[in-house]
C-alpha positions in Angstrom: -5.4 -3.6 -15.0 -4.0 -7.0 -15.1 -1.1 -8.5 -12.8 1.4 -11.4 -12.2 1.6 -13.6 -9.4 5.1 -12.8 -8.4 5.2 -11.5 -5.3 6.6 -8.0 -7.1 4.4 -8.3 -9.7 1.3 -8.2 -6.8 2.7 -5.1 -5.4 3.4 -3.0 -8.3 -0.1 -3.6 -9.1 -1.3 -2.7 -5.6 0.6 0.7 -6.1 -0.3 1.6 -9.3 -3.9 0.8 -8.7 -3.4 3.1 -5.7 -2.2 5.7 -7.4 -5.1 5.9 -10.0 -7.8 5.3 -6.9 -8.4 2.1 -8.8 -10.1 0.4 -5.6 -11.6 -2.9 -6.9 -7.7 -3.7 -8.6 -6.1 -3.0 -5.0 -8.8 -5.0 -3.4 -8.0 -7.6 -5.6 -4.7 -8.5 -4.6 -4.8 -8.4 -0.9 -5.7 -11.7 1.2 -9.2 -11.6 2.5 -8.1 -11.8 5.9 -4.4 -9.4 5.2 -2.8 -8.4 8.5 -1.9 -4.7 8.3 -0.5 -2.3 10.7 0.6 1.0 9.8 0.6 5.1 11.5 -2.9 5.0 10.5 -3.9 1.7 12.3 -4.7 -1.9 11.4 -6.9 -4.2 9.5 -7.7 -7.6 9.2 -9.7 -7.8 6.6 -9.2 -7.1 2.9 -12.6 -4.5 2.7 -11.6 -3.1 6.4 -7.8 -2.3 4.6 -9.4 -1.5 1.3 -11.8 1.4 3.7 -8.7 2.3 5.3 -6.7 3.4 1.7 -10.2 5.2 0.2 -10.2 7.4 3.3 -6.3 8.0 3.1 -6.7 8.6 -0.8 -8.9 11.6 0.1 -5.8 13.9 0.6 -3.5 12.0 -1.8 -2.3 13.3 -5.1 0.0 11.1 -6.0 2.6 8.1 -5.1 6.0 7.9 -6.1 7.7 4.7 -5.9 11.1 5.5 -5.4 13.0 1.9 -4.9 11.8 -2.0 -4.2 13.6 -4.5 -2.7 12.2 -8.2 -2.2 13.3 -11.5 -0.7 11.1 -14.5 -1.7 7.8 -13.6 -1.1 8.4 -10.3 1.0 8.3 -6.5 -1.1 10.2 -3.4 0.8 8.9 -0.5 -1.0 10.2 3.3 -0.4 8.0 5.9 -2.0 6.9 9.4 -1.6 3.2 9.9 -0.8 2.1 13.1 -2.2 -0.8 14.8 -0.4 -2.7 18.2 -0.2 -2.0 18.9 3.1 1.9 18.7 3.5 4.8 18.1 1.2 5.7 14.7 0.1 6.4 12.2 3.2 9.2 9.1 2.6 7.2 6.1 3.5 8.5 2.3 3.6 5.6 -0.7 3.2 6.6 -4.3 4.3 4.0 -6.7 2.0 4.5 -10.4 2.5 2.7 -11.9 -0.7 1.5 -15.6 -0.5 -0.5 -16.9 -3.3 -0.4 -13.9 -5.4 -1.9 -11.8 -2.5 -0.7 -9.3 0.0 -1.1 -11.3 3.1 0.6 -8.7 5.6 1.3 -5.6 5.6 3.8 -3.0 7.9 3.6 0.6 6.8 6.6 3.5 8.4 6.4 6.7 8.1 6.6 9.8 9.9 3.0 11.3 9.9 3.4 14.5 11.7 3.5 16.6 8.5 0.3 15.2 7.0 -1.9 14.9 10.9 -0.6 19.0 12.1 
C-alpha cells in the first residue's frame, strides 16, 4: 500500500490500512510520538496507538468512511465502524497531519452499544 503526503492522502491510507488489519501501513503514517485521545483512551506513542487499534480490530468487521472534511493539515472523518458485537456506531476522528504523519489524534463516539 503506498500513500501521499497530503494530509488527506495520510488519512485515507491510515483507514484503509485499518480496514484490511494492515498494521505495519497504519503504523507507518502516524508520528512516533502521535497524541491520541479517544472513548477507548490515549497514546503517545506510535506502537502504544498502533496496540491500541489491534486490540479494537479484534471485534471489527469493517469501516465505512462515510464523509471527510480537512482544513490545511487537519482531516474530520465520519465513518461507521462495523463490529461483531453491536450494530454499526457513527464515529468522528480529528487527525492533525504534520510531515505526512498523523501527529494528533481526537476520536467521538458513543461507545455504549459496543462496551454493554
Amino acid at each position: 500500500m503506498t500513500f501521499g503526503t497530503e494530509p488527506t492522502d495520510v488519512t485515507a491510507t491510515y483507514y484503509a490500512a485499518w480496514k484490511v488489519k494492515d498494521f505495519d501501513t497504519l503504523r507507518s503514517v502516524l508520528a512516533e510520538t502521535v497524541d491520541f485521545v479517544g472513548p477507548y483512551g490515549s497514546a503517545t506513542s506510535a506502537d502504544e496507538f498502533r496496540a491500541k487499534i489491534e486490540v479494537a480490530s479484534e471485534i471489527n468487521t469493517d469501516i465505512v468512511v462515510k464523509k471527510v472534511f480537512s482544513d490545511g493539515p487537519d482531516v474530520l472523518t465520519w465513518f461507521e465502524m462495523h463490529t461483531s458485537v453491536a450494530e454499526p456506531v457513527q464515529v468522528a476522528t480529528w487527525s492533525h497531519v504534520v510531515d505526512g504523519k498523523i501527529a494528533r489524534q481526537r476520536v467521538a463516539f458513543d461507545p455504549r452499544p459496543i462496551t454493554g
